[in-house]
MITORDO-858298 format. One record per residue: residue in three letters; x, y, z of N, C-alpha, C in turn. Coordinates in pm, whole numbers, plus 50000, padded with zeros to 5 digits. Layout:
BEGIN
ALAXYZXYZXYZ;...
//
This chain:
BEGIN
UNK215388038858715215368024658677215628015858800;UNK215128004158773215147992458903216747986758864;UNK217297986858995218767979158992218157962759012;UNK219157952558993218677942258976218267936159125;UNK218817942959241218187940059382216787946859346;UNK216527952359325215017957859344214317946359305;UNK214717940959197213877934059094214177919159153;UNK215077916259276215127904859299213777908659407;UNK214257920259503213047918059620211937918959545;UNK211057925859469210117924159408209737911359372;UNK210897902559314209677884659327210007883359416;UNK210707883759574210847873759668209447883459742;UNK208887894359685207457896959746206297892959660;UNK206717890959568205727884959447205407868359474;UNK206567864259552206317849559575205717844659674;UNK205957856659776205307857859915203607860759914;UNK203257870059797201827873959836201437861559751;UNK201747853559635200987843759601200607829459679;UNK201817827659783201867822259885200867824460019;UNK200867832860044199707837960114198327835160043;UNK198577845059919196607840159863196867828059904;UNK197407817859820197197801959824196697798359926;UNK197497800960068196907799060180195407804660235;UNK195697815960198194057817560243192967819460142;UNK192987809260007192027801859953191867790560001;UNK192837786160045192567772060096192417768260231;UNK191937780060306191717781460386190217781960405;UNK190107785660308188297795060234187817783260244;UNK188367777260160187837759960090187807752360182;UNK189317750560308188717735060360187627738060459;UNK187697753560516186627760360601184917753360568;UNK185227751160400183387752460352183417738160366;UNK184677725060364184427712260341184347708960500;UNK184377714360606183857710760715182587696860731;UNK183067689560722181817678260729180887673260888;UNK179697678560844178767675160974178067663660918;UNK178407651060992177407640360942175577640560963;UNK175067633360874173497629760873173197617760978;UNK172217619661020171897614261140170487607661159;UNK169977603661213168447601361308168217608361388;UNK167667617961445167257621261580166807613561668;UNK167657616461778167647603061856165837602561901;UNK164867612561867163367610361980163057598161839;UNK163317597061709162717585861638163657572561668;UNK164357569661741164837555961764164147551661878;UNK162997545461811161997534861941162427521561916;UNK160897515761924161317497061931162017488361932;UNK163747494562015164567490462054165727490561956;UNK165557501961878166817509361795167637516661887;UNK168847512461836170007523761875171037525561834;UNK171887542661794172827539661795174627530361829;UNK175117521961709176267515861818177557524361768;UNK177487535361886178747539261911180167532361871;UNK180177519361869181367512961875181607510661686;UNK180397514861623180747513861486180767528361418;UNK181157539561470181447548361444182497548061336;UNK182747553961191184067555961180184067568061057;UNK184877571061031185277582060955186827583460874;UNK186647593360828188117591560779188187605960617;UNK189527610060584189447617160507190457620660416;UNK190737623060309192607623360235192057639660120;UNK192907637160072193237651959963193387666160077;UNK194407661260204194347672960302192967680360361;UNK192387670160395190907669260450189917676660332;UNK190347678660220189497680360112188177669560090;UNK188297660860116187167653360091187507641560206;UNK186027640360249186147634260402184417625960372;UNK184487614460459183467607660537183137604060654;UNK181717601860691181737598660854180437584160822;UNK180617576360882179447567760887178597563961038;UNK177627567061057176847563661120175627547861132;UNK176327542061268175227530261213174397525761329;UNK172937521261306172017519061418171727506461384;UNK170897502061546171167482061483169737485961573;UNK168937472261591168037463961682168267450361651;UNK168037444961818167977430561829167197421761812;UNK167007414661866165977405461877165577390261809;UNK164527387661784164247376161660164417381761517;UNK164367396461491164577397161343165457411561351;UNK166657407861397167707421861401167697429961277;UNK168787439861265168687444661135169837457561189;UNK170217465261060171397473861102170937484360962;UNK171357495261026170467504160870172347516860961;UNK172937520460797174167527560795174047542560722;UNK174027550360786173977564660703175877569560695;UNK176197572760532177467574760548177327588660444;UNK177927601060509177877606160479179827614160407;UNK179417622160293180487621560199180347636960176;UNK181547643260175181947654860157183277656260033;UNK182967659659970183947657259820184407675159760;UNK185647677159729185717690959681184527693159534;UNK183927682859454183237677759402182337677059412;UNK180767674659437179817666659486179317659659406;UNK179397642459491179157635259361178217635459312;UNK177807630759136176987626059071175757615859090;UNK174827615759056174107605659076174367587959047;UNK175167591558945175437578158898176857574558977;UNK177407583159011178477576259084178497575259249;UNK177077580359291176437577659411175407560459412;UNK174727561459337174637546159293175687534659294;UNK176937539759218177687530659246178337523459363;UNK178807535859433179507535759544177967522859656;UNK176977529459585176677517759691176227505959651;UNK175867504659527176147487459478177607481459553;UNK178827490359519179997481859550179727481759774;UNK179237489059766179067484559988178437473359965;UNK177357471659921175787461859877177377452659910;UNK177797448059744178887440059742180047433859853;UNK180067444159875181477442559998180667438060117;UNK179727436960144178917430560283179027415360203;UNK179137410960131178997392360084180187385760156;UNK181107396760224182607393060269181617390660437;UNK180657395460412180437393660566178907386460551;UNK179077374460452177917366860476176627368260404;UNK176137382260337175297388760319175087386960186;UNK174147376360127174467379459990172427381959921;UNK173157386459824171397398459735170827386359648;UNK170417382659611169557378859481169387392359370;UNK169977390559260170057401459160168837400459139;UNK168607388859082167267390259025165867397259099;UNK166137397359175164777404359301164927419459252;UNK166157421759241166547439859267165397448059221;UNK164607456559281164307470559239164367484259288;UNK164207494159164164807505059225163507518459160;UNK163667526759216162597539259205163197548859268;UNK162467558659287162537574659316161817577059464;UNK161757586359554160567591059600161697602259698;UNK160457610659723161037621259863160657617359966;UNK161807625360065162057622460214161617634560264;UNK161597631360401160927645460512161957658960485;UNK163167653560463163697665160440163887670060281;UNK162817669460225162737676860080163337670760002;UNK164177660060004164977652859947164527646259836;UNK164977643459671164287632259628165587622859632;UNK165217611259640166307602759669166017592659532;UNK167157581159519166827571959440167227558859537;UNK166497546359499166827535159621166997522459517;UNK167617513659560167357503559514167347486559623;UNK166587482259542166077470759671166317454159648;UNK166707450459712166527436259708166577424959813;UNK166247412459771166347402859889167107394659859;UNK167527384559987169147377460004168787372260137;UNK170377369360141170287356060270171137361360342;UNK171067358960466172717358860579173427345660623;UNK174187341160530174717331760534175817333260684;UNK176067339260719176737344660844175527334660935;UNK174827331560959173667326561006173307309961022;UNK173197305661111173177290161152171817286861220;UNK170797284661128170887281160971170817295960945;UNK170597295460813170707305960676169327314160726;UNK169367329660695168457334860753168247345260618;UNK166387347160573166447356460478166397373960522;UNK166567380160437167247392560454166287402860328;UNK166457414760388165527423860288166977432860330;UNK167227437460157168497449260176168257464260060;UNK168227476960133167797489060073169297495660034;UNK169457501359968170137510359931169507525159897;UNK169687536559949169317547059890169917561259925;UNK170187570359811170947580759808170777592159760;UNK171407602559802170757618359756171997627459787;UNK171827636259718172927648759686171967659359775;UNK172647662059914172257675959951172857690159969;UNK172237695859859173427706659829173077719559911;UNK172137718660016172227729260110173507726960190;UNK173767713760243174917715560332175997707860233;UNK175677706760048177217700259975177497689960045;UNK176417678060114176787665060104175917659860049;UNK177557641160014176437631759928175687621160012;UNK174427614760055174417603960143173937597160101;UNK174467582660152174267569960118174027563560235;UNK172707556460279172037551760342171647528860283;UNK172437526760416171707510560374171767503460488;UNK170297495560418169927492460510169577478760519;UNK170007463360603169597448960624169197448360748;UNK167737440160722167217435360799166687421460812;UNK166897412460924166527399760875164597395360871;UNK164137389160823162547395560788162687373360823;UNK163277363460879162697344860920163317349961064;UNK162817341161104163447334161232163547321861197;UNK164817316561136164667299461083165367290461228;UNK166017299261300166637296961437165367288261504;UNK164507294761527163237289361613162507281961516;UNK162757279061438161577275161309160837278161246;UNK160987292461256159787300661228160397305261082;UNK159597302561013159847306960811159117319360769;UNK158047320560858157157330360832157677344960808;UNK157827351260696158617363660682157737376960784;UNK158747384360871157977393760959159307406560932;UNK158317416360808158717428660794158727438260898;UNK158927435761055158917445861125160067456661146;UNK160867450361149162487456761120162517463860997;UNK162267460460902162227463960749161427471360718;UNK160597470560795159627484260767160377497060836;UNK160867490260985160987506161043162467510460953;UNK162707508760874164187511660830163627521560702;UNK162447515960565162317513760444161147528460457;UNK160427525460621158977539960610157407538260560;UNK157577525960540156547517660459155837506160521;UNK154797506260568153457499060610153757484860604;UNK153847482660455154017471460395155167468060383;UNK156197470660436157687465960432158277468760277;UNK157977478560222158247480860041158167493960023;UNK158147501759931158467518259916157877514359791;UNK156357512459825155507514259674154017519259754;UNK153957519259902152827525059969152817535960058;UNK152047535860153151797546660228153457546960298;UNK153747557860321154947565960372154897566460532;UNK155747556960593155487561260752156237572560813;UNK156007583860851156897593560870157637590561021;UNK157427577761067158467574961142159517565861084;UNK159647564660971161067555760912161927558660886;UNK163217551360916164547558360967165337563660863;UNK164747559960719165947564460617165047578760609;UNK163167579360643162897588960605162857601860725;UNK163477603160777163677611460920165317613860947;UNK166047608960815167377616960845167637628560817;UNK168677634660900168927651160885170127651860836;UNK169947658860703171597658860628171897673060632;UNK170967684560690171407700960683170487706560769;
//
């Protein structure tokens, strides 16, 4: 028979090996939540796109269980524009509908910085990307009140679950489409196209396989 020391060391080893698994499941786990962000390749940033380094940011909580990194590229000029790939690593991977959300509320949170949508414009659809992706987007136009005078604006939202590498990404993108600065009213989708992939500055035609939401690498 076990004296009652036996039976004490027996849980203080019983407490020890569950301690251990614990550790090296969760070791297993944060190993697989390793987050590599989605990107552009830098040979498709022409016509005076580029990464700005200085808007790098990231960040992560639940003991690096679920983490983000955002990536953002701008061009200058008479009709600037800034297109943001943020990529999301969740013990989870989110849902579609709560990938939608997350980026209505960014959409939102840019009005703090001037940027505001016309609801009524909004539309939204489906289509695939170069990387096999089907994504869902939604679209609309607005103003940059940040802007002296007021400047109009074309703004994309669009997102996809990639479960080869178990991330979620959310991609958006403003571009200003007047020059009301110079006087010029005349809307010029050049920015907005190279962001959206589309000829026509819209994601209802031909597919440019040089456009930047459609040439990201999420795996």
């Amino acid at each position: 028979m076990f004296g009652k020391g036996d039976a004490g060391e027996n849980l203080v080893y019983l407490v020890v090996a569950v301690f251990v698994i614990l550790i090296v499941v969760y070791a297993v786990v944060f190993s697989g939540r390793e987050l590599t962000p989605a990107y552009v390749p830098d040979d498709f940033l022409d016509d005076g796109w580029s990464e700005n380094l200085l808007e790098r940011d990231s960040g992560s909580s639940f003991f690096g269980l679920e983490s983000w990194y955002s990536i953002v590229y701008k061009v200058d000029g008479l009709h600037p524009a800034s297109f943001t790939i943020s990529s999301y690593k969740t013990l989870f991977m989110m849902n579609e509908d709560d990938l939608c959300d997350k980026t209505t509320e960014a959409i939102v949170e840019a009005s703090r910085h001037g940027i505001l949508v016309d609801n009524s414009s909004e539309l939204s659809g489906e289509r695939f990307l170069k990387n096999g992706h089907k994504t869902m987007y939604i679209l609309y136009d607005g103003n940059d009140t940040s802007k002296d005078p007021v400047e109009c604006i074309k703004v994309i939202g669009e997102v996809w679950n990639c479960g080869v590498s178990g991330k979620s990404i959310i991609c958006i993108g403003i571009a200003q489409v007047t020059d009301n600065l110079h006087n010029n009213t005349a809307v010029n989708t050049t920015s907005w196209s190279k962001i959206v992939g589309d000829e026509n500055g819209e994601i209802n035609g031909f597919i440019d396989e040089y456009g930047l939401i459609y040439k990201v690498i999420c795996h």
